[in-house]
DRENKEPA-755909 format. One record per atom (N, C-alpha, C): x, y, z; atom name. Coordinates in nm, 2 decimals, always signed. Example, Ala and Ser with C-alpha at 12.3 -4.5 7.8 and 13.67 -1.06 7.14 Angstrom:
2
@X: +1.32, Y: -0.57, Z: +0.78, site: N
@X: +1.23, Y: -0.45, Z: +0.78, site: CA
@X: +1.32, Y: -0.33, Z: +0.78, site: C
@X: +1.28, Y: -0.22, Z: +0.71, site: N
@X: +1.37, Y: -0.11, Z: +0.71, site: CA
@X: +1.29, Y: +0.00, Z: +0.79, site: C
***
This chain:
64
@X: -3.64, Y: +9.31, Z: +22.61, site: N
@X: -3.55, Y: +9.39, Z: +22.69, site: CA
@X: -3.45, Y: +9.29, Z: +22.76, site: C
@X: -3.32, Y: +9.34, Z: +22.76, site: N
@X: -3.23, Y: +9.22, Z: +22.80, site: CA
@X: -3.21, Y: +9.23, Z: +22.98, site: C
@X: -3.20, Y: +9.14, Z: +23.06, site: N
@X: -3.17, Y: +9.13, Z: +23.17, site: CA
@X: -3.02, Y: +9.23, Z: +23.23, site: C
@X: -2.92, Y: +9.24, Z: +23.12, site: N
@X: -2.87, Y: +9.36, Z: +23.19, site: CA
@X: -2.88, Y: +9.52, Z: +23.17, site: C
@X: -3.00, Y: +9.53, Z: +23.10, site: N
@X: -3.08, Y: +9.65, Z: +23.10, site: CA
@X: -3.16, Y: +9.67, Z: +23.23, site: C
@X: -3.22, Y: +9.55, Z: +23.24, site: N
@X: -3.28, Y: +9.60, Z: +23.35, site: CA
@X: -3.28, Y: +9.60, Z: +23.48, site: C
@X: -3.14, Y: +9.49, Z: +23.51, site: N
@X: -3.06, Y: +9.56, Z: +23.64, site: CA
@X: -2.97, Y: +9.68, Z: +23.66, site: C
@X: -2.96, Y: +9.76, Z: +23.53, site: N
@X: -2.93, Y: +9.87, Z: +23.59, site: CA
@X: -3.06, Y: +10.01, Z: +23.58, site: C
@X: -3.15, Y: +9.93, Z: +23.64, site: N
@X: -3.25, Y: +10.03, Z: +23.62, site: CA
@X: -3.28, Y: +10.04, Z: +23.83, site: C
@X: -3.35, Y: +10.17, Z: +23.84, site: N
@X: -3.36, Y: +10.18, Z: +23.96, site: CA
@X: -3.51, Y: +10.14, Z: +24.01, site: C
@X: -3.51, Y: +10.10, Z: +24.11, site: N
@X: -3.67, Y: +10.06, Z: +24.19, site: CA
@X: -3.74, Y: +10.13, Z: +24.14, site: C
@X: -3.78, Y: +10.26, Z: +24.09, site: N
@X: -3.93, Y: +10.28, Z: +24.06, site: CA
@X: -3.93, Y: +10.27, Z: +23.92, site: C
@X: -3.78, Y: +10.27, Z: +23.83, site: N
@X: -3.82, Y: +10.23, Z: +23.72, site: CA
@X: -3.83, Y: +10.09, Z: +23.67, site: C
@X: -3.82, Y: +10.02, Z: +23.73, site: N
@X: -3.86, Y: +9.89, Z: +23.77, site: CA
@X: -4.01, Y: +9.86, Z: +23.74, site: C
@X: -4.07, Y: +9.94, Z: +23.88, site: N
@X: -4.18, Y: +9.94, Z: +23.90, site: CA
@X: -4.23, Y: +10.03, Z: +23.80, site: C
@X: -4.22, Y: +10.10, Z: +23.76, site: N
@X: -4.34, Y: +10.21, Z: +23.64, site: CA
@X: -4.31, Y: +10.05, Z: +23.53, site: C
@X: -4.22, Y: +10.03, Z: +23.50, site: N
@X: -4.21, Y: +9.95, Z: +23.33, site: CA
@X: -4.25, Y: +9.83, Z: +23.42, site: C
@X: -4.26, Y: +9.77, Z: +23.49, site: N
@X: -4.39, Y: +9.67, Z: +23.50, site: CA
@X: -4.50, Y: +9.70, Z: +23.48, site: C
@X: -4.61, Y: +9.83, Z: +23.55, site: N
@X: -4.70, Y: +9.84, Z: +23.52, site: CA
@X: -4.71, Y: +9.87, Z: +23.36, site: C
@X: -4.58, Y: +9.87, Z: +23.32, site: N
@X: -4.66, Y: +9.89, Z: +23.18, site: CA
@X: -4.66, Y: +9.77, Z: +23.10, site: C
@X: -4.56, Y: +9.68, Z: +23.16, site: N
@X: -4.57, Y: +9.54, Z: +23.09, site: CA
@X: -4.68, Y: +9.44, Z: +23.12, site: C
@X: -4.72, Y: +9.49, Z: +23.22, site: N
@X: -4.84, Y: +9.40, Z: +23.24, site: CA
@X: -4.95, Y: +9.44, Z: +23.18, site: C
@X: -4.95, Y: +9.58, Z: +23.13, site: N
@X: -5.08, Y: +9.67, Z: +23.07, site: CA
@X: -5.07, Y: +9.58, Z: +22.90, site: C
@X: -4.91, Y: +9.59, Z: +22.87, site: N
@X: -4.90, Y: +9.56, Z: +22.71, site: CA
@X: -4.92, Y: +9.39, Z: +22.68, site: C
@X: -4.91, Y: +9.33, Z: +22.79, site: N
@X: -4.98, Y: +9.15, Z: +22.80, site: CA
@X: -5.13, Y: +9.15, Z: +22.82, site: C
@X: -5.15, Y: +9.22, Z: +22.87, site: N
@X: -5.33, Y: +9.23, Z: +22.85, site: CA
@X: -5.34, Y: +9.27, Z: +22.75, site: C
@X: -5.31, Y: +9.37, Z: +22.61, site: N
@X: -5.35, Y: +9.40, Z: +22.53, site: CA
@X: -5.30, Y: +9.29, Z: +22.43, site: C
@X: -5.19, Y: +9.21, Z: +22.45, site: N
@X: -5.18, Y: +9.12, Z: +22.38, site: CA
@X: -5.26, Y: +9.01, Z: +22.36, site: C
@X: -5.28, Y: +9.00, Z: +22.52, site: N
@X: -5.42, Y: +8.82, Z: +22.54, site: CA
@X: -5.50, Y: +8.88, Z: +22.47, site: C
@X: -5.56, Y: +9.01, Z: +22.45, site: N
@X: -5.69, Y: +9.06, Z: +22.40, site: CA
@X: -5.67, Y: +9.00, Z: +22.26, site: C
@X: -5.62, Y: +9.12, Z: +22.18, site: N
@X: -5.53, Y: +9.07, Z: +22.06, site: CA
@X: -5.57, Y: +8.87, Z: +22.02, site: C
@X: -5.49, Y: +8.84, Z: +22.05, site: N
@X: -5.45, Y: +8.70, Z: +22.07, site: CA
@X: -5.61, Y: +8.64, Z: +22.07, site: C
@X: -5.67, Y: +8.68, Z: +22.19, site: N
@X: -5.85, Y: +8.65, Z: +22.16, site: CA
@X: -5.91, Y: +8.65, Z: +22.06, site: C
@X: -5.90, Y: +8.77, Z: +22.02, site: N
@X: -5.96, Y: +8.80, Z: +21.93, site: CA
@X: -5.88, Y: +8.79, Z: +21.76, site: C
@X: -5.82, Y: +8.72, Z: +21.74, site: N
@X: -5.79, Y: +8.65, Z: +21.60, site: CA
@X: -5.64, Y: +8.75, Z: +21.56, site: C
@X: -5.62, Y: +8.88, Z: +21.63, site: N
@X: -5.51, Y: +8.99, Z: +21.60, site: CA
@X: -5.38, Y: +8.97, Z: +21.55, site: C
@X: -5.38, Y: +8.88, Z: +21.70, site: N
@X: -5.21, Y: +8.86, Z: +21.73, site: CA
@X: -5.20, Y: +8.75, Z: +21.59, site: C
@X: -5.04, Y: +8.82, Z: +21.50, site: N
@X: -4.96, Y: +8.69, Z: +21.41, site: CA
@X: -4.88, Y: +8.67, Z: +21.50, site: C
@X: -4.82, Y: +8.74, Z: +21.57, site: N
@X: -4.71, Y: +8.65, Z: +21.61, site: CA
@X: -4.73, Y: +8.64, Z: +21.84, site: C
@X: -4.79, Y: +8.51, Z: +21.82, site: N
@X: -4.80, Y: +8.51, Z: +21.98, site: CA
@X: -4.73, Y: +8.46, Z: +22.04, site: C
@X: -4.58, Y: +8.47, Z: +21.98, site: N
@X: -4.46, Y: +8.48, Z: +22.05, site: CA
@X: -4.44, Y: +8.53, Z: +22.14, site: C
@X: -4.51, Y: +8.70, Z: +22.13, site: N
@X: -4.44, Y: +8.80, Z: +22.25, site: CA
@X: -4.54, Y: +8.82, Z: +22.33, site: C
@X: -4.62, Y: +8.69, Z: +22.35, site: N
@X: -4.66, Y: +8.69, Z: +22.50, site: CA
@X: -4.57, Y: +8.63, Z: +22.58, site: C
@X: -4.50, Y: +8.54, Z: +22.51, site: N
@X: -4.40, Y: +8.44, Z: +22.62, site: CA
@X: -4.31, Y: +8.55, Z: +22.67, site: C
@X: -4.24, Y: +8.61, Z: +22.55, site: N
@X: -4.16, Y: +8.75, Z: +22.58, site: CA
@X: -4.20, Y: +8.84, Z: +22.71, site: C
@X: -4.32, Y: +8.84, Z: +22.68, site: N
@X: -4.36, Y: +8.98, Z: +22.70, site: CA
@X: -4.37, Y: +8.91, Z: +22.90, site: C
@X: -4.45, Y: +8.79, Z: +22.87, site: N
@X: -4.41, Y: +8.74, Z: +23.05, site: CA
@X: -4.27, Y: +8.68, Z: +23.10, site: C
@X: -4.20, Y: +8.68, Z: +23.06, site: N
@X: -4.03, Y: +8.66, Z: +23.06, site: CA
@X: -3.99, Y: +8.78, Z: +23.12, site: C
@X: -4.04, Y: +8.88, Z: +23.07, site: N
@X: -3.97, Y: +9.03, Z: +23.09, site: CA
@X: -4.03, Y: +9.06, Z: +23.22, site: C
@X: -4.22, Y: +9.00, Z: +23.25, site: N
@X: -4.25, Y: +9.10, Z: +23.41, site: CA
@X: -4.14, Y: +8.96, Z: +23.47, site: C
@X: -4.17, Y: +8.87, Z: +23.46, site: N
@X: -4.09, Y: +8.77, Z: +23.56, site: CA
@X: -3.94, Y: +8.82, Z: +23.59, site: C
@X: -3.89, Y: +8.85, Z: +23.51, site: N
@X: -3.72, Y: +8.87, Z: +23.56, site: CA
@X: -3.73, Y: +9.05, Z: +23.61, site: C
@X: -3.86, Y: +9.16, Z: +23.59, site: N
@X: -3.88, Y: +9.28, Z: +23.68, site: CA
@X: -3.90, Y: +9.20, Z: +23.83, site: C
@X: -4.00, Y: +9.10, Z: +23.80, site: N
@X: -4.05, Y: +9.09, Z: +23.95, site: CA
@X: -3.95, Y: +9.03, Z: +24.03, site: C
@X: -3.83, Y: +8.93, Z: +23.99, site: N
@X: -3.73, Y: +8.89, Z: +24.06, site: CA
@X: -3.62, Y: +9.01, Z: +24.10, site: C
@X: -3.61, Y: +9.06, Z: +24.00, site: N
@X: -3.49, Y: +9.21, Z: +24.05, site: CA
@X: -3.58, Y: +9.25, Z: +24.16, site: C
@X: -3.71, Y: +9.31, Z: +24.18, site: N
@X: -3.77, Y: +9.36, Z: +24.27, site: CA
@X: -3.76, Y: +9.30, Z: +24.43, site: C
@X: -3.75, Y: +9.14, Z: +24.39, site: N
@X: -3.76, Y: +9.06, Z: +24.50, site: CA
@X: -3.62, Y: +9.09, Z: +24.57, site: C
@X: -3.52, Y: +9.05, Z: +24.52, site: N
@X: -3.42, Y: +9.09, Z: +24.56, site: CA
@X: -3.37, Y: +9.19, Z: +24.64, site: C
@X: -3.42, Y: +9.30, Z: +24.56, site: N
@X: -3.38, Y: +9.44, Z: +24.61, site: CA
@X: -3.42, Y: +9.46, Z: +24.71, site: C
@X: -3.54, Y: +9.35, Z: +24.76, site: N
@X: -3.65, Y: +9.44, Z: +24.84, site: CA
@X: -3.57, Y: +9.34, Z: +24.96, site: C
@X: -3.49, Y: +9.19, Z: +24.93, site: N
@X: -3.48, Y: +9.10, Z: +25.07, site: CA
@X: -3.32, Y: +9.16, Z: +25.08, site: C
@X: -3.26, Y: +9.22, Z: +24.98, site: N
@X: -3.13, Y: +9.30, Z: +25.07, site: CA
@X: -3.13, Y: +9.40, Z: +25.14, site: C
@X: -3.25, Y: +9.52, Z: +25.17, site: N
@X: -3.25, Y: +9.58, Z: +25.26, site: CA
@X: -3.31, Y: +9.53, Z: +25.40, site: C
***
């Protein structure tokens, strides 16, 4: 997901698509554990993506 996708997303969808990105990186470490994952690229991805939700959030939250 590209970064200007997801600044135009609003605070709770923010927040729902994190909980789910964090749900889909635990099923990847699983994966990844257990012999699954070919390509364990999109863990890096996949934590790239909460990191730049959790920075839009930070923001949003020290401008009000």
């Amino acid at each position: 997901m590209e970064l200007v996708e997801l600044k135009q997303k609003t605070g709770d969808d923010l927040k729902t698509l994190l909980i789910e990105q964090r749900a889909h990186l635990k099923e990847l470490q699983f994966q990844a554990h257990e012999g699954q994952l070919k390509q364990i690229h999109t863990i890096k991805q996949t934590k790239k993506v909460i990191a730049q939700i959790l920075t839009l959030l930070n923001v949003a939250a020290s401008k009000q």
